[in-house]
C-alpha positions in Angstrom: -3.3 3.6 1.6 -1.9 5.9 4.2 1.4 5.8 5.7 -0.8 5.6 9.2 -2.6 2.8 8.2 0.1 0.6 6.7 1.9 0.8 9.7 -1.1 -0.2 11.9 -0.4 -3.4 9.8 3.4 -3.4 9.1 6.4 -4.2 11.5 7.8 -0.7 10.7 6.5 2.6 12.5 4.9 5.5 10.5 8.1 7.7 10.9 9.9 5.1 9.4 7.3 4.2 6.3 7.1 8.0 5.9 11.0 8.9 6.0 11.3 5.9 3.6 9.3 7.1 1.1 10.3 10.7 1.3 14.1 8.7 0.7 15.2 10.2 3.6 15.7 7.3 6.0 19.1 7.5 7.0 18.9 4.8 10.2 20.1 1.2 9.7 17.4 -1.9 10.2 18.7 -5.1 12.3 18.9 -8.3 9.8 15.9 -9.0 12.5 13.7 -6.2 11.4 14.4 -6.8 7.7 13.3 -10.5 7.9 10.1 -10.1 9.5 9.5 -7.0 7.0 10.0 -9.4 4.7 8.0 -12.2 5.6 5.1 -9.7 6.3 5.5 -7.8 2.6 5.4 -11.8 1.4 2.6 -12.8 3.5 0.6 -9.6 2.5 1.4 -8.8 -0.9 -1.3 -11.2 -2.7 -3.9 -9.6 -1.0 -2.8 -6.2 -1.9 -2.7 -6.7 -5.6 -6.2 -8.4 -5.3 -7.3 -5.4 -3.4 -5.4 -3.0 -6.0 -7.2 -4.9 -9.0 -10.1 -5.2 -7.4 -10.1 -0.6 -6.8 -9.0 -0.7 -10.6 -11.8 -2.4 -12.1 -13.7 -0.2 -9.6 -12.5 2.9 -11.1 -13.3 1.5 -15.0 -16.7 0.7 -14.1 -17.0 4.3 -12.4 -15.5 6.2 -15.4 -17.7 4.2 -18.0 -20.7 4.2 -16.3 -20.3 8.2 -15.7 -19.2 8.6 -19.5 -22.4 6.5 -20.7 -24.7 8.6 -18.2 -23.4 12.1 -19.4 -26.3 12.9 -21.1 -29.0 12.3 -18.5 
């Protein structure tokens, strides 16, 4: 998923999800902030790894299904 995207759907801005994960976040989040973060990550986080499972077993089906149609 894309930094954009996620924070279409999180309570933190892209500049903030991208400086995070580049570790270079240096600002502080209110206790506020940090609770609803939290509450969303909680709320969310099921369907993610459904979704995540769900593009995994995607990918296996792809892989055998192009490994058992090589020779066509």
């Amino acid at each position: 998923m894309s930094q954009s995207a996620l924070a279409k759907m999180c309570p933190l801005s892209q500049s903030a999800i991208s400086n995070i994960a580049n570790w270079k976040y240096h600002n502080r989040l209110s206790g506020e902030k940090c609770r609803e973060f939290g509450q969303w990550y909680n709320s969310t986080s099921p369907k993610f790894q459904v979704l995540q499972k769900m593009m995994v077993d995607h990918e296996i089906q792809d892989k055998h299904f192009t490994q058992n149609t090589s020779f066509l």
